[in-house]
KOLRO-417920 format. One record per atom (N, C-alpha, C, O): residue in one letter; x, y, z. Coordinates in steps of 0.2 Angstrom, whole numbers, plus 5000, padded with zeros to 4 digits. Example, Ala and Ser with C-alpha at 12.3 -4.5 7.8 and 13.67 -1.06 7.14 Angstrom:
<pts>
A506649725039A506249785039A506649845039A507149835042S506449895035S506849955036S506450005039S506750065040
</pts>
This chain:
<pts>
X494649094973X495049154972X495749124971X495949084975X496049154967X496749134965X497349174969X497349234970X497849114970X498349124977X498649224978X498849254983X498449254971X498649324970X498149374971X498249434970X497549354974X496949384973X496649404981X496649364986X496649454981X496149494989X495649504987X495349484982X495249524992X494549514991X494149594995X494349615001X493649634994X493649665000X492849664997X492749664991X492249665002X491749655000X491549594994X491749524994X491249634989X491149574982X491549604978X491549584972X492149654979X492649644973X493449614973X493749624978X493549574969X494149534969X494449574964X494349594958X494949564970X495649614966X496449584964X496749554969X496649584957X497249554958X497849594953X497949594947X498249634958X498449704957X499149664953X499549704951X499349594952X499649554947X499449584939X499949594935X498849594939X498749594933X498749674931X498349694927X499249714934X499349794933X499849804934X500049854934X500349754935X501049754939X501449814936X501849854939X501349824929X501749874926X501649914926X502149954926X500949964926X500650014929X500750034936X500750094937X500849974941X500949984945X501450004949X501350044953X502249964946X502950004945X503050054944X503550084945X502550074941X502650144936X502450194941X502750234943X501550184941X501350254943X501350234949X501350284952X501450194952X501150184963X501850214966X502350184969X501950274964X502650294969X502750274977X503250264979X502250254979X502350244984X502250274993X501850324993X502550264999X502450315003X503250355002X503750345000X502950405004X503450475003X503950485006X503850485012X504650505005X505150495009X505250545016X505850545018X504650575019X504350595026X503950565029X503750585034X503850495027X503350455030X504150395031X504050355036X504650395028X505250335032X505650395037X505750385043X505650445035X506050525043X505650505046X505850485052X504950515046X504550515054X504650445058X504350435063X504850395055X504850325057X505550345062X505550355068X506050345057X506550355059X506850405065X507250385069X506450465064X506550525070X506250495078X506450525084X505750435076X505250405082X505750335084X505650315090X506250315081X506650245084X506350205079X506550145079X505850205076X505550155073X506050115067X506050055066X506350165065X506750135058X507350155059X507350215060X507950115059X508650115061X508950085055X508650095050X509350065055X510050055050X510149975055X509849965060X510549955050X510449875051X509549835054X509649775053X509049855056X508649835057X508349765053X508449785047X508149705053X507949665050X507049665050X506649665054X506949675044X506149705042X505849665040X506249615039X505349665038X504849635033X504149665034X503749675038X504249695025X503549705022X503049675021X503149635017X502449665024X502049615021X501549655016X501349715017X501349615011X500849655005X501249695001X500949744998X502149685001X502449714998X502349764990X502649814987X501749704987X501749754980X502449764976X502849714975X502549794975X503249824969X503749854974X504249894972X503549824980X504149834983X504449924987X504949944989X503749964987X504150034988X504250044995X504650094996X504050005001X504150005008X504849975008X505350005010X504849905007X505349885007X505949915005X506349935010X506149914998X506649954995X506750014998X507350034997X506250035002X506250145007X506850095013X507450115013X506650045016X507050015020X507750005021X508150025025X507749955014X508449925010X508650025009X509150035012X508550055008X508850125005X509250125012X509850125012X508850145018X509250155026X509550105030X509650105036X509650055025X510350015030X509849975032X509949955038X509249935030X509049905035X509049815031X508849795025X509149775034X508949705032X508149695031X507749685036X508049715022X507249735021X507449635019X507949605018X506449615020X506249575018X505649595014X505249635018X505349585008X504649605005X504249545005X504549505003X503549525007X503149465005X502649505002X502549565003X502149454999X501749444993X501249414992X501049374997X500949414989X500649334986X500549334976X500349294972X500849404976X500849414968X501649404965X502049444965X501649344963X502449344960X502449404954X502949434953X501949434950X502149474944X502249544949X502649584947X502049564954X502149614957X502949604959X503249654957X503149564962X503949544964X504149564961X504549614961X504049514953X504749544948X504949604947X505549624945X504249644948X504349714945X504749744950X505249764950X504349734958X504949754962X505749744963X506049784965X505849694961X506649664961X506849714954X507349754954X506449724950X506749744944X506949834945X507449864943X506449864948X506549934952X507249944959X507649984960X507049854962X507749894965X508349874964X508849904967X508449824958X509149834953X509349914951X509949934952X508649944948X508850014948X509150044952X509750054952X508750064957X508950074964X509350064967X509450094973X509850004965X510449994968X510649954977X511049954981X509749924975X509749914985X509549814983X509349794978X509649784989X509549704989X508749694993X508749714999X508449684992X507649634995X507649584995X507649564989X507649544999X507449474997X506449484997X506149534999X506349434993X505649434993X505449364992X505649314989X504949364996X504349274998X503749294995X503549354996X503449244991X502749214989X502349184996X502349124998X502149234999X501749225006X501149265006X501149315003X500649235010X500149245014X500349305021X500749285025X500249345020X500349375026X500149345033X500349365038X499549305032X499449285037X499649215040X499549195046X499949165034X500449135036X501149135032X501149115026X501649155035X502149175030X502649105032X503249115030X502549075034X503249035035X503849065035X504049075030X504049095041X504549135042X504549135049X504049125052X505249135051X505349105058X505349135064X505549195064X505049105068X504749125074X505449205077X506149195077X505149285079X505449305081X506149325077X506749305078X505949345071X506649365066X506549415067X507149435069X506049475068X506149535065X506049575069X505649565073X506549645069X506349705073X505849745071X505749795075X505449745065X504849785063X504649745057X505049725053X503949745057X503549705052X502949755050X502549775055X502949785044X502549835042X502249815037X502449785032X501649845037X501049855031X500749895028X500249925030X500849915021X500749985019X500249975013X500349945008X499650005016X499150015010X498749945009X498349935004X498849915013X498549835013X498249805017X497949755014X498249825025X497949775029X497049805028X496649815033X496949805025X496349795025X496049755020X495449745019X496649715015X496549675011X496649595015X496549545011X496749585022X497049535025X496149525030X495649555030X496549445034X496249425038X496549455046X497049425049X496349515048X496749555050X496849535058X497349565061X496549475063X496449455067X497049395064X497549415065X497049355061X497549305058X498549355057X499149345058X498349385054X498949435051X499249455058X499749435060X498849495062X499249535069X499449475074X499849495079X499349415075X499549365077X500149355072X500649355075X500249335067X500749335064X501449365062X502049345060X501249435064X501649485065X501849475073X502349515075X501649445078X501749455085X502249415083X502849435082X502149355081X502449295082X503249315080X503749325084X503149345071X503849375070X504149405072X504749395071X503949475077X504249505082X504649485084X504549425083X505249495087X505549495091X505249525097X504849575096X505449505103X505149565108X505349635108X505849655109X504749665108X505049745108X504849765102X504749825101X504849715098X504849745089X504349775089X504149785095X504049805083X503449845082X503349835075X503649825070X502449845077X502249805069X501749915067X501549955070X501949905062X501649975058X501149965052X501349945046X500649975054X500249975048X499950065044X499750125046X500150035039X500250115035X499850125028X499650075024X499650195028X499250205022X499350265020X499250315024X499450275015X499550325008X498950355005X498850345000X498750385007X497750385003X497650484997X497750544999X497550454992X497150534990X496650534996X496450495000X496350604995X496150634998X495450644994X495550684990X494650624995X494450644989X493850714995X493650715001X493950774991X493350834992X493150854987X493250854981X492650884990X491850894985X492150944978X492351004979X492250914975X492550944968X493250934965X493450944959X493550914970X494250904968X494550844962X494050814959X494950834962X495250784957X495150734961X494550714960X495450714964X495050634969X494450614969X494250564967X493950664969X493150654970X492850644964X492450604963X493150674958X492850674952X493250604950X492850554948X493850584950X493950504950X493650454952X493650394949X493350454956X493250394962X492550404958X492550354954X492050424957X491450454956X491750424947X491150394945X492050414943X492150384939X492250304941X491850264938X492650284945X492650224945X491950184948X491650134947X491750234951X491150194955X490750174949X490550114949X490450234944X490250214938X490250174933X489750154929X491050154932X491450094928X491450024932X491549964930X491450024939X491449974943X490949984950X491049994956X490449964948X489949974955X490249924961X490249944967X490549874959X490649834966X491449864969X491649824973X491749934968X492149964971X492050014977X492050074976X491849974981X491550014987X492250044995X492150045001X492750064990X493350094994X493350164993X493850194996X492850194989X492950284991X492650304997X492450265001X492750394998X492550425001X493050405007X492750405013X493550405007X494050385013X494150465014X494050515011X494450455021X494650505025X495450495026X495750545028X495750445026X496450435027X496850415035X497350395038X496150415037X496450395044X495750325046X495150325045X496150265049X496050225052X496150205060X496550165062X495650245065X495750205069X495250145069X495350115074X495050135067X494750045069X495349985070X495249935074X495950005065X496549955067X496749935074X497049885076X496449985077X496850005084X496549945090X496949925094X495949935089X495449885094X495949825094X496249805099X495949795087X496249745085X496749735087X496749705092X497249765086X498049765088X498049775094X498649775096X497749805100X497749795106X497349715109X497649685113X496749685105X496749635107X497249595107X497549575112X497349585100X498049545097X498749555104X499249525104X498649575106X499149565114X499849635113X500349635116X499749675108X500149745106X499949775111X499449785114X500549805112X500549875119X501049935114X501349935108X500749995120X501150055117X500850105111X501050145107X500150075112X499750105103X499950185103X499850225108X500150205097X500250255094X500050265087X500050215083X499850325085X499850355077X499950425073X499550475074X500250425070X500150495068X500150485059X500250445056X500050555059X499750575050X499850645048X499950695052X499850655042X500050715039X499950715031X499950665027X499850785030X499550795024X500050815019X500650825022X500050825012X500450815006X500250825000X499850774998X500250874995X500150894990X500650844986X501250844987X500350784981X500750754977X500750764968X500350734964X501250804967X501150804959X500950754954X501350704955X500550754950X500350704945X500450724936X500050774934X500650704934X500350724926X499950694925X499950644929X499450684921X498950694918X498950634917X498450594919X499750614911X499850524911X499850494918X499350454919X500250514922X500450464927X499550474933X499450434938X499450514931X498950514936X498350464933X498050434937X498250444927X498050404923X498250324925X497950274925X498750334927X499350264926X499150224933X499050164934X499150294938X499150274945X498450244945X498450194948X497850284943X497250244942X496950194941X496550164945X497150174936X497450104931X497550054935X497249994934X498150064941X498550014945X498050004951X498349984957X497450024950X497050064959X496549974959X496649934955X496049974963X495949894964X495349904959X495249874954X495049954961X494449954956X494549954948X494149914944X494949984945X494949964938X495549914937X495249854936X496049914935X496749884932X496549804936X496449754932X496549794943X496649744946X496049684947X496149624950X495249744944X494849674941X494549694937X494449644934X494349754933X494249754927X494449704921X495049684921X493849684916X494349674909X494749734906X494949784909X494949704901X495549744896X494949824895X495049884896X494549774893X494049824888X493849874892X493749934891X493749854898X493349894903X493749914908X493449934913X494549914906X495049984910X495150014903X495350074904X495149984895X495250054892X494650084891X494750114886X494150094893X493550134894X493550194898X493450254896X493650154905X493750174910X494350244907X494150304906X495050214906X495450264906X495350314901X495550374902X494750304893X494650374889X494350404893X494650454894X493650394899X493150444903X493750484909X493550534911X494450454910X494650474914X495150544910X495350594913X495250534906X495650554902X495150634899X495350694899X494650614897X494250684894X494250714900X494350774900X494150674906X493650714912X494250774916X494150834919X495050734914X495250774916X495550844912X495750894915X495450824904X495550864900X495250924901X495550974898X494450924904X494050964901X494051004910X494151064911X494050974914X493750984922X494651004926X494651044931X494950984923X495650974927X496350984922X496850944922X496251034917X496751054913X497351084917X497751114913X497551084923X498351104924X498751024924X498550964925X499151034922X499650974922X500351014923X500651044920X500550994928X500350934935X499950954938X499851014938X499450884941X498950884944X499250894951X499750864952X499050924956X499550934962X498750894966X498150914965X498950834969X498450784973X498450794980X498950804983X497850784983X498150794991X498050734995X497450704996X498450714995X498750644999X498750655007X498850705009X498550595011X498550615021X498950535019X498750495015X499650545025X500150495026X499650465034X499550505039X499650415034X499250385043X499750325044X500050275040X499850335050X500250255053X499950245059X499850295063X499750195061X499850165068X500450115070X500550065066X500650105075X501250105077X501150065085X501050095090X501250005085X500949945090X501649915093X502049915089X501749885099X502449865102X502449795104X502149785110X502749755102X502549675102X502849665110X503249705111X502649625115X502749615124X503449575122X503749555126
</pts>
């Protein structure tokens, strides 16, 4: 497996090889999901942070937006670049590390929050919440977060996912629900106190393209498919929505989850 590649089951994913689809359509978590952080004490102004499984950067950069000393890590340098390249846009600083989440070479007790969005279940997650202790400072708190559609019986989510399963059998991440308590056992062994989480629902608009794009950048197809067998994938996704799903925009329904853990 190559230094940029996750693994979950028998699909290997290397979200490097969608980085520009990724930029594009992965908007990200939603700017109610940094207020609820923020309203909780989680997220302050000056804070020193670090995203782990940064991606293209949209936790980090939500950070750097509120005043905080964002760090992003990795293990996909083509995903960095595009992040760096977005928050030039954006007008905000990230530093970013080519790391393992679960060893980041980063120094003992830097950070007041160390957060994971959309990811730790691509990690060794007993290895990682040790890792994140370490970096704590005391008091810090580590948040593992997730962004997820929503798929129900007929919706746009379900008819997606029911494509992908098609074009990629060994994609065995549907039929989610959005909420993760199993993280919780973990991070209470892991020596976290103060367990907390909350979640909430959200209608997100899509076009047609971008709903496409977002696809594309998803683990199952853009990040191990071939070429040939993500433009496949994208005509069946393309008709199905032409034919079954003609409003544009697509309004998606998305469940925001965190849990919310406090280093001793």
């Amino acid at each position: 497996m190559s230094s940029a590649e996750v693994k979950a089951g028998s699909l290997r994913a290397d979200f490097g090889r969608t980085a520009a689809d990724y930029g594009k359509h992965r908007a990200g978590f939603p700017p109610s999901f940094f207020e609820r952080l923020a309203a909780m004490g989680v997220v302050k102004a000056g804070m020193r942070t670090l995203d782990l499984g940064t991606g293209t950067g949209t936790i980090a950069r939500g950070l750097a937006e509120r005043g905080c000393e964002s760090v992003g890590l990795d293990r996909s340098a083509p995903l960095m670049e595009e992040a760096a390249r977005l928050d030039r846009e954006a007008g905000v600083a990230v530093r970013y590390v080519e790391a393992a989440a679960e060893a980041t070479a980063l120094p003992d007790r830097a950070f007041d929050l160390v957060i994971a969005g959309q990811c730790w279940h691509w990690f060794d997650r007993t290895r990682a919440a040790a890792e994140a202790r370490r970096l704590l400072k005391p008091g810090g708190q580590l948040v593992i977060a997730h962004f997820d559609w929503i798929p129900l019986p007929g919706n746009v989510a379900d008819a997606t996912e029911k494509l992908i399963e098609k074009h990629n059998p060994k994609w065995k991440l549907g039929g989610g629900v959005g909420m993760y308590p199993q993280w919780m056992a973990g991070l209470a062994t892991s020596g976290f106190r103060n367990l907390e989480t909350f979640s909430f629902d959200l209608d997100v608009p899509y076009s047609h393209e971008a709903w496409r794009g977002r696809i594309r950048a998803s683990a199952g197809v853009g990040a191990s498919l071939p070429a040939d067998a993500v433009a496949a994938f994208d005509a069946d996704l393309k008709a199905t929505l032409e034919n079954r799903f003609p409003e544009d925009p697509l309004m998606v329904l998305h469940r925001v989850f965190a849990a919310i853990a406090t280093a001793p």
